[in-house]
N, C-alpha and C positions, 0 to 999 in steps of 0.2 A: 480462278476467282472471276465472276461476272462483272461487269460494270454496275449492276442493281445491288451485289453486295458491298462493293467500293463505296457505294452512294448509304450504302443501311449505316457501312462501319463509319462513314464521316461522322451522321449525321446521332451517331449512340455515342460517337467519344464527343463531341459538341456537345451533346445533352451531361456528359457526366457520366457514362454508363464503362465497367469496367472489360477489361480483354474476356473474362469467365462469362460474364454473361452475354457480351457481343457473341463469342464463341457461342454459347449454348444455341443464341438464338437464330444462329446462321447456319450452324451444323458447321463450322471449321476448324480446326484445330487452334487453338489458345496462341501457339506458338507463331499460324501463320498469321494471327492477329496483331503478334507485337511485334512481330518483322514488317507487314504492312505500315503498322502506324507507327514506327520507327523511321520509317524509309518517307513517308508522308506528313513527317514532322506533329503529328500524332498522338506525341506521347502522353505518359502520366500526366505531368506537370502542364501540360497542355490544354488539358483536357479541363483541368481545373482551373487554372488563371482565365479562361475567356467566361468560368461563371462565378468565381467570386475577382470583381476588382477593386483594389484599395482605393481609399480616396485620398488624392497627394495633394498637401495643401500647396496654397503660392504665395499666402500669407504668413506670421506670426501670428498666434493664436491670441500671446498677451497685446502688443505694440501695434499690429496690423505690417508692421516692414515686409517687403518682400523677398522671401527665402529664394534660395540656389541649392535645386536639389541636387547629391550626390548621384553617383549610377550606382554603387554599391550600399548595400546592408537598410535601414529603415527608412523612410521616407521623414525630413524632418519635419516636428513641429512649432519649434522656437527658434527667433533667432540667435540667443544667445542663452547660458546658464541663467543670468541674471532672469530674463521672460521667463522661464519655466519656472523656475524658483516661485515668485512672483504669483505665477497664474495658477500653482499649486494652491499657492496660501488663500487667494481670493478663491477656490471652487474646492476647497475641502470637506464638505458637505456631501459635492455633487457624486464622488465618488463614491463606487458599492466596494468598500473595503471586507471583506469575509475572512481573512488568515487573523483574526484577533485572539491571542490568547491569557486566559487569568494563567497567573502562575506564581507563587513567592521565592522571596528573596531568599537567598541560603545565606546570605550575608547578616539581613538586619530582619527578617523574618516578611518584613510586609507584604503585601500584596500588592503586583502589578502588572499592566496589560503590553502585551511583546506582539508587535505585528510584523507578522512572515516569518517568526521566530520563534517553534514552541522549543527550543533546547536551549534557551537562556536560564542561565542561573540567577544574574543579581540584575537588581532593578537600576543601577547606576554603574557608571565606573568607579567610583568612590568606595561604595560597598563592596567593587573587587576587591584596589588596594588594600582597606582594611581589612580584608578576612585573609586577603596571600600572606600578608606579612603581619596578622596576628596583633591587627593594631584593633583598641574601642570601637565601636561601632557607633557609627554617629547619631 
């Protein structure tokens, strides 16, 4: 492999471009591509974190306080339950909710809207109890 393709394959896994088509467009083997950018730290995951970056807050989104991010799993954005709670109820609007579903109640017959949930049955927990244990319906 030349120095000219060293420099093609940098600069196609930088762009985002994957082992098949770097291959294609070098004429080398797929194989000796992910041995390359395996060995030049290159990889998949590589390729893609340098072109999309998260934006890690330093603040609380509701309070303004200043977070301590973790190293592991999401980046936070409240300082506590109580903020998020909070920041939800004040910007429930702002949200594009789309999992909304109509659906009735097998309990008390009515109709009602279950989000992120089309396999609900009853519109309450009330309407379970009463229909498990064959109690009136309220």
């Amino acid at each position: 492999m030349t120095d000219i393709q060293k420099e093609k394959i940098h600069k196609m896994r930088k762009e985002g471009q994957s082992y098949s088509k770097i291959a294609l467009a070098l004429g080398i083997s797929e194989n000796t591509i992910k041995s390359y950018c395996r060995r030049n730290n290159l990889g998949a995951n590589k390729a893609k974190e340098q072109n999309t970056e998260k934006k890690i807050n330093t603040s609380c989104r509701h309070c303004g306080k200043p977070l301590i991010q973790g190293t592991k799993g999401q980046p936070k954005k409240f300082c506590s339950e109580e903020c998020r709670r909070a920041w939800w109820k004040m910007n429930q609007g702002k949200s594009n909710r789309k999992a909304f579903y109509k659906l009735k109640c097998v309990g008390c017959g009515k109709k009602f809207e279950s989000y992120g949930n089309k396999k609900r049955k009853f519109c309450s927990h009330t309407c379970y109890i009463n229909y498990r244990f064959k109690k009136e319906s309220v």
